[in-house]
C-alpha positions as a Markdown table, in Angstrom:
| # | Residue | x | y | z |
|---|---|---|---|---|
| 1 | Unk | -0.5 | -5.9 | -14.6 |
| 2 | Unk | 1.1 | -2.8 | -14.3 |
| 3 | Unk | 4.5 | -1.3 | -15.8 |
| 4 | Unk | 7.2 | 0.7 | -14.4 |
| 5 | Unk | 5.8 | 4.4 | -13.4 |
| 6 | Unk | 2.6 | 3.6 | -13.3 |
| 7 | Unk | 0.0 | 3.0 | -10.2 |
| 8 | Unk | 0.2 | -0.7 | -8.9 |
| 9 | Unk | -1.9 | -0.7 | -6.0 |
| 10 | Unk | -4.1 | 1.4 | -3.2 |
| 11 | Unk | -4.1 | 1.0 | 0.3 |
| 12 | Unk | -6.3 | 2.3 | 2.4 |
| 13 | Unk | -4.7 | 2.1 | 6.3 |
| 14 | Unk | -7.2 | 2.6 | 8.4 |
| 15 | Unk | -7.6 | 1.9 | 12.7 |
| 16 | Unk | -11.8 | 0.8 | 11.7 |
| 17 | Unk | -11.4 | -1.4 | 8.7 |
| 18 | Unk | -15.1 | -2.7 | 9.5 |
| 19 | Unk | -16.5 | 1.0 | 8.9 |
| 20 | Unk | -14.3 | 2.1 | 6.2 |
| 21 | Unk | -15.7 | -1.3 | 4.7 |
| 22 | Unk | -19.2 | -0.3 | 5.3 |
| 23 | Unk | -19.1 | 3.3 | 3.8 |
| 24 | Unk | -17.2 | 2.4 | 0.6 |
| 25 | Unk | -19.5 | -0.5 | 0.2 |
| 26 | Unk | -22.3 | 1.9 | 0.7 |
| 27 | Unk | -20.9 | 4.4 | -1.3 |
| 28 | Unk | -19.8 | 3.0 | -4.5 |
| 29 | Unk | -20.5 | -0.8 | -4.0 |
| 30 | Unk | -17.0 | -2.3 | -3.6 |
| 31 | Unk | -17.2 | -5.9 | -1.5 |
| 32 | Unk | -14.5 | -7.7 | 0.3 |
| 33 | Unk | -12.9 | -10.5 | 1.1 |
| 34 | Unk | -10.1 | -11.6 | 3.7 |
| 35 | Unk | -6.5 | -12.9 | 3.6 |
| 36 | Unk | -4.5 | -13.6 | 6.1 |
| 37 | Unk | -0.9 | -11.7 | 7.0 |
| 38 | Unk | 2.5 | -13.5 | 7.6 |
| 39 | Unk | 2.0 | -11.9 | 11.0 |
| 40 | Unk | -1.1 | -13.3 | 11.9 |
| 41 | Unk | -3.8 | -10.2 | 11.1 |
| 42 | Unk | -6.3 | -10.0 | 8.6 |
| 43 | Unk | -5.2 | -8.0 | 4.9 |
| 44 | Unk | -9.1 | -6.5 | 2.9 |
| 45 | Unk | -9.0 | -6.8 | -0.4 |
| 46 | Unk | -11.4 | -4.4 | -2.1 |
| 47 | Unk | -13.3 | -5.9 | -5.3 |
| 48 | Unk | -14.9 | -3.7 | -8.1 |
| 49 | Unk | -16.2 | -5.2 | -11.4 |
| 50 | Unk | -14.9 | -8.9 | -10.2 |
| 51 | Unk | -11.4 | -7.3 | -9.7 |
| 52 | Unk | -9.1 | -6.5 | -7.1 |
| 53 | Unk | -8.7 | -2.4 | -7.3 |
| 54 | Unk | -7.4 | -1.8 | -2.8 |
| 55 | Unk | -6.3 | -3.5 | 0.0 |
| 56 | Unk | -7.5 | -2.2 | 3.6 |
| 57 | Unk | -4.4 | -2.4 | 6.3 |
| 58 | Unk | -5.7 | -2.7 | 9.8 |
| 59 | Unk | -3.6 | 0.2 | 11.6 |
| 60 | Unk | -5.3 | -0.6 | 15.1 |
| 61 | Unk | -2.1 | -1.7 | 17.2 |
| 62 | Unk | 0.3 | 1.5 | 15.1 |
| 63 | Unk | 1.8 | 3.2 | 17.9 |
| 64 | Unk | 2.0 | 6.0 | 15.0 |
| 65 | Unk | -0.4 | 8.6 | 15.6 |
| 66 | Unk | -1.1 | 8.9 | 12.0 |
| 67 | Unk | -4.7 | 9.4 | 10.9 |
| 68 | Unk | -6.4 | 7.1 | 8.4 |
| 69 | Unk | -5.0 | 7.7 | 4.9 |
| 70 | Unk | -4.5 | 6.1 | 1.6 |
| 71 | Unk | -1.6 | 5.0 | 0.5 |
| 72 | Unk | -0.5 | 4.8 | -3.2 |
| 73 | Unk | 2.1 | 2.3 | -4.7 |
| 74 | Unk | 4.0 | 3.0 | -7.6 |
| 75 | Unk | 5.5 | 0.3 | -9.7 |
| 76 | Unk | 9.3 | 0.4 | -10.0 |
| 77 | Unk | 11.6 | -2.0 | -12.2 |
| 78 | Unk | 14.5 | -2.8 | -9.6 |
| 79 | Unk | 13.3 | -1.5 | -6.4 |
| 80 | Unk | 16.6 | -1.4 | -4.8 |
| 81 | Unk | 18.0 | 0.3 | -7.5 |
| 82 | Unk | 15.8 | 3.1 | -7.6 |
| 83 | Unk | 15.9 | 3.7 | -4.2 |
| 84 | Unk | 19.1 | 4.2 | -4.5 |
| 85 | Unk | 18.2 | 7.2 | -6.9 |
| 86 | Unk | 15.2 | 8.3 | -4.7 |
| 87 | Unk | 17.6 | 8.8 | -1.9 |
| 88 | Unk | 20.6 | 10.8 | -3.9 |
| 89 | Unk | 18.0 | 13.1 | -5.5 |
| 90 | Unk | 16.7 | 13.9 | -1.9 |
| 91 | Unk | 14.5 | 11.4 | -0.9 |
| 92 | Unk | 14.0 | 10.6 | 3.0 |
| 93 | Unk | 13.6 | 6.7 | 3.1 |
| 94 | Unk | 10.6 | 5.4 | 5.8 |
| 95 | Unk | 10.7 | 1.8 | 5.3 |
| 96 | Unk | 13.5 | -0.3 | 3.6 |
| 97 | Unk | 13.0 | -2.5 | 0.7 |
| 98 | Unk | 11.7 | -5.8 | 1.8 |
| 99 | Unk | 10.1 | -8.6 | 0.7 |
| 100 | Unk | 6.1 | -9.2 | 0.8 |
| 101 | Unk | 5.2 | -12.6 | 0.0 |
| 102 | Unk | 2.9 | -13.0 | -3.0 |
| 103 | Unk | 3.1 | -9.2 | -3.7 |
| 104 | Unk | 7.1 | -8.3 | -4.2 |
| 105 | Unk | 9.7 | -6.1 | -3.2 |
| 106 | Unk | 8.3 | -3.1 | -1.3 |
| 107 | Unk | 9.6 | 0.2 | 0.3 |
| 108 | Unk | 8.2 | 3.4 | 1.5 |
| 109 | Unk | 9.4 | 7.0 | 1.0 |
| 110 | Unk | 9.3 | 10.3 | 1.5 |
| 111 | Unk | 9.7 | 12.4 | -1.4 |
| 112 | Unk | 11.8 | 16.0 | -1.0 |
| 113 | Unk | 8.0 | 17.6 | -1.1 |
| 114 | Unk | 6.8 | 15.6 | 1.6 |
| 115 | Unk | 4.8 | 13.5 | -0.1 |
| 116 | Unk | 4.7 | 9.9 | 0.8 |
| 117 | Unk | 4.9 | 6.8 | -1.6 |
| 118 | Unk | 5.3 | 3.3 | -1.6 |
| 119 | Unk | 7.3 | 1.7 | -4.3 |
| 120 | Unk | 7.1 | -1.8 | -5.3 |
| 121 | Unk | 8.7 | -4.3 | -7.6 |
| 122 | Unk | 5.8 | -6.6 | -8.0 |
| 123 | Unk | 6.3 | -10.3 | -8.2 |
């Protein structure tokens, strides 16, 4: 459980989950496990220590030519609300709030630096 400001959640996206799956299990002994999307794809959950600490986001059929990068959620309380504020105090907005079954409210910006962040409102 995580409280507003900090860290909720690390996503590795990725167009080889099966090899970024084989090097961090090689490298500092994380296993997986599958779950299915709404959309039909397969979501890796990354366990360390019995817990969940990533998720690995197949980026195979992007038509983003992005290169394989983690991405960082930070925990907000009231989602739309502080988007709101993200966007009056410069903030370029890259993926509207929605809603992600079993995991909350989630958007995506683009901080006046550069820097790109999810935020999320977990359930």
């Amino acid at each position: 459980m995580t409280n507003h400001g900090e860290f909720n959640w690390h996503e590795l996206q990725t167009r080889d989950p099966q090899k970024a799956m084989t090097f961090y299990a090689d490298t500092v002994g994380w296993t997986f496990y599958p779950e299915q999307t709404p959309s039909g794809g397969v979501y890796w959950i990354a366990m360390a220590s019995g817990k969940p600490v990533a998720g690995i986001l197949n980026m195979e059929d992007a038509s983003d030519p992005i290169t394989d990068r983690w991405m960082i959620y930070i925990h907000v309380d009231g989602l739309d609300d502080a988007i709101e504020s993200a966007r009056n105090n410069g903030a370029a907005i890259l993926c509207e709030p929605r809603n992600v079954p079993g995991v909350g409210r989630v958007a995506v910006i683009r901080e006046p630096g550069g820097a790109e962040t999810g935020w999320v409102t977990p359930v």
